[in-house]
C-alpha positions in Angstrom: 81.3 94.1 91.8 81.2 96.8 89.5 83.0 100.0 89.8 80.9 102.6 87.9 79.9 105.4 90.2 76.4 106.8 90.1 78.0 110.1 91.0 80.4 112.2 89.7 83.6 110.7 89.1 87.0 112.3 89.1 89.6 110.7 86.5 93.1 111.2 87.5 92.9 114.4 90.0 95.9 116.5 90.4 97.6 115.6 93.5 100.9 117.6 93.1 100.2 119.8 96.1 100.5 116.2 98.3 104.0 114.3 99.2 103.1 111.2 101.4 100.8 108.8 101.6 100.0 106.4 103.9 97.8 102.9 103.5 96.6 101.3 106.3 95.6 97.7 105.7 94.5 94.6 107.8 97.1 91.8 106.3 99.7 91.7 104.3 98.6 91.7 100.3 95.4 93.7 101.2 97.8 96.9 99.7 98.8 94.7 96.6 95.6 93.4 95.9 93.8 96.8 95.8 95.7 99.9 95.3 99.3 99.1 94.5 99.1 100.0 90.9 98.2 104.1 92.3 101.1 103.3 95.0 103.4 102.6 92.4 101.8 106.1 90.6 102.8 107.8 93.4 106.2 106.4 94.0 107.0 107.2 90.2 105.7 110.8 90.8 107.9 110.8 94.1 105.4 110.6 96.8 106.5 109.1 100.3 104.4 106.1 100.9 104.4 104.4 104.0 102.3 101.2 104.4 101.3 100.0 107.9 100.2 96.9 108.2 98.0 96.3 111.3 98.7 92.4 111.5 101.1 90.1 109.7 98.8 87.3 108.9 99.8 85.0 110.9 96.6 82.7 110.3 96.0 83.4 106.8 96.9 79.7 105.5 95.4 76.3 104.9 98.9 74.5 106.0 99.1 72.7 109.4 102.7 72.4 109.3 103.5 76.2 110.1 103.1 78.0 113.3 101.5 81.5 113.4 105.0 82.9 114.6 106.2 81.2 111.4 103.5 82.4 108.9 104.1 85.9 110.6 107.7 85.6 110.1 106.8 84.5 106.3 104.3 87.2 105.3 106.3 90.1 106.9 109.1 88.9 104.7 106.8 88.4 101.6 105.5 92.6 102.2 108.7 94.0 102.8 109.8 92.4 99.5 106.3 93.3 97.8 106.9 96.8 99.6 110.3 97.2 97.7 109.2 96.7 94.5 106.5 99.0 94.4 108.9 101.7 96.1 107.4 102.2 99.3 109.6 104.0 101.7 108.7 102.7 104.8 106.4 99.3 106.0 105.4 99.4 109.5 103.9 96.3 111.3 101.6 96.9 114.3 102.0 92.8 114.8 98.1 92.8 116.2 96.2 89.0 116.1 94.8 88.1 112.8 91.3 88.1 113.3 91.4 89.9 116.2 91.0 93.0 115.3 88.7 95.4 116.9 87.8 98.8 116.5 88.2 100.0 120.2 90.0 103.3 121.6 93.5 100.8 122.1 93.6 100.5 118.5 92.6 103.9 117.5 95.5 105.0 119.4 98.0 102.9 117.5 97.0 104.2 114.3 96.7 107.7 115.2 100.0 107.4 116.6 101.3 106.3 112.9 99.5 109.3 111.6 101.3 111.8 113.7 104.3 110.1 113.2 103.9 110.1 109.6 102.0 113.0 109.0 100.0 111.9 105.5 98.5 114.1 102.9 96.0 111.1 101.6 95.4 107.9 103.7 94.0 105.1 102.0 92.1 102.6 103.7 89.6 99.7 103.6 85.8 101.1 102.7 83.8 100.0 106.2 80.8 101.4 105.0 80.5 98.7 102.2 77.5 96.0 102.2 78.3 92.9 103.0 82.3 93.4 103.7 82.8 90.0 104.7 86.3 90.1 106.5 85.9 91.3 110.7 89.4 92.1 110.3 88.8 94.7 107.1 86.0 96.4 108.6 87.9 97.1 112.3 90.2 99.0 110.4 88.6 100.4 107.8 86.3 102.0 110.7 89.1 102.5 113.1 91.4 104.3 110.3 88.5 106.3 109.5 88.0 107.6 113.7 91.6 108.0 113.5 91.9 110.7 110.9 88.8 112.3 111.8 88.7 114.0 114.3 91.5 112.0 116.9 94.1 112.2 114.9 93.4 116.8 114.3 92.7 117.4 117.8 95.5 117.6 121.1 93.3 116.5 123.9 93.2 113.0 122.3 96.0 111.3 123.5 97.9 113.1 125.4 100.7 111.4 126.0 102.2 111.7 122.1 102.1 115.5 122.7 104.9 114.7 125.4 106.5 112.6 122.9 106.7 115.4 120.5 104.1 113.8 117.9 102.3 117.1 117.5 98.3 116.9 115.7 97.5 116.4 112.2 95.1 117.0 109.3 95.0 114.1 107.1 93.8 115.9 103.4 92.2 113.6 101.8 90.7 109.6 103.0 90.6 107.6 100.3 88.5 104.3 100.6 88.9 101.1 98.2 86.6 98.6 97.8 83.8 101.4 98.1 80.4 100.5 96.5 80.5 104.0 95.2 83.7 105.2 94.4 83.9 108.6 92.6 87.9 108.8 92.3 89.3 106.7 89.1 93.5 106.1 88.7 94.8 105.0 85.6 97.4 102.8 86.3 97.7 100.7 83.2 101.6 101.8 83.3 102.2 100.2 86.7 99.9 97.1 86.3 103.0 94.9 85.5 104.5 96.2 88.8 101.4 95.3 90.8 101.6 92.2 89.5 105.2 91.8 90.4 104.8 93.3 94.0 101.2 90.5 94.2 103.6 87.8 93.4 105.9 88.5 96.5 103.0 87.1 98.5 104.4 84.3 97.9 102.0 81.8 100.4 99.1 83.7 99.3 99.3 83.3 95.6 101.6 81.0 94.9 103.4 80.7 91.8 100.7 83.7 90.4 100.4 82.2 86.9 97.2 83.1 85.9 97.4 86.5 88.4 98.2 89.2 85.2 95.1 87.4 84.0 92.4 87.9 86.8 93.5 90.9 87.9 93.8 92.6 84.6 90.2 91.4 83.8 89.3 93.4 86.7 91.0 96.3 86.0 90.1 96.8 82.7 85.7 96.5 84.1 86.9 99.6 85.8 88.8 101.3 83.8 86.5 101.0 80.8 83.5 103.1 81.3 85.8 106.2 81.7 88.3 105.7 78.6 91.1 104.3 81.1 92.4 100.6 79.6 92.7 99.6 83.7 92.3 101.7 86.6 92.0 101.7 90.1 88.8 103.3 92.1 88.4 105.1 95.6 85.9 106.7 97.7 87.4 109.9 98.2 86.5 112.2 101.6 88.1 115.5 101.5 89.1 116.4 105.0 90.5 120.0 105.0 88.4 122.7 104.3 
């Protein structure tokens, strides 16, 4: 898929007003694979990011000799080692089924919860507006990431019962979507493209030894980058949130 927007695209925006971040992805390697090379941007540049991963993966394998508790155990290992070498200050695990997900009020609650814990200037998220996304588990929370923010997440009467907690409401800036069929936010990140292909190779039962990794993802990179004088780059769907 190409990335070239028919809109207006923004290359690089100035994001020094923000200082956290927070991806919310399915699985882990779904970070890695499609935004860790603007998480380790951010890291460089200081920002707090916090990843929360909404399963572990525990059937995301073709091996009959592991358990799911095992894989679980395996991937959670495999992030929290990917998450270190991209910088990341903080990896949460909401340890829901793989392929289970669904986009109901029990899972919205969840991730709002992480937001008003964590209290993000961007959050970055799977696109569940794109054609054809494949994966069930992607587009629950790609969808339910995007209810969360907007307005669940801003508003006290939703739950509740984090207000006695002391997690008070919050305004997420800016949503940024990857994987978007029309993205209109390019990041250059042909200086951290060897560390997203370090933090891929962590993932470990996903990619195995990652030989020819640098090679296929930089291929990809570079289709993106291209068209807007960037050598590789990473694109978004960006929704500004605060007016």
């Amino acid at each position: 898929m190409s990335a070239v927007s028919t809109h207006p695209v923004t290359v690089d925006p100035d994001l020094s007003e923000y200082s956290t971040v927070m991806v919310v992805v399915a699985h882990p390697d779904d970070a890695e694979f499609s935004c860790a090379g603007t998480v380790a941007r951010f890291t460089s540049e200081g920002k707090r990011v916090v990843f929360v991963l909404c399963t572990s993966g525990d059937k995301g394998t073709s091996r009959r000799d592991l358990s799911s508790v095992e894989l679980a155990a395996m991937r959670e290992a495999e992030q929290r080692e990917a998450s270190r070498r991209l910088g990341v200050a903080e990896t949460v695990f909401l340890r829901l089924g793989d392929g289970e997900l669904t986009p109901d009020i029990a899972f919205r609650e969840k991730i709002v919860r992480q937001i008003r814990t964590h209290r993000p200037d961007i959050l970055i998220t799977h696109d569940p507006f794109r054609p054809y996304a494949l994966h069930p588990d992607h587009r629950a929370v790609g969808i339910t990431a995007v209810d969360s923010v907007y307005p669940t997440a801003r508003d006290p009467l939703y739950f509740p019962e984090h207000l006695r907690e002391g997690l008070e409401p919050h305004k997420v800036a800016e949503l940024w979507l990857y994987g978007s069929e029309n993205p209109d936010t390019i990041i250059d990140v042909t200086e951290t493209f060897e560390r997203k292909i370090d933090a891929l190779k962590a993932h470990e039962s996903q990619v195995g030894t990652g030989e020819t990794l640098a090679e296929r993802i930089g291929e990809r990179l570079r289709d993106v980058g291209k068209p807007y004088g960037r050598e590789m780059a990473e694109a978004f769907k960006v929704v500004k949130m605060r007016r």
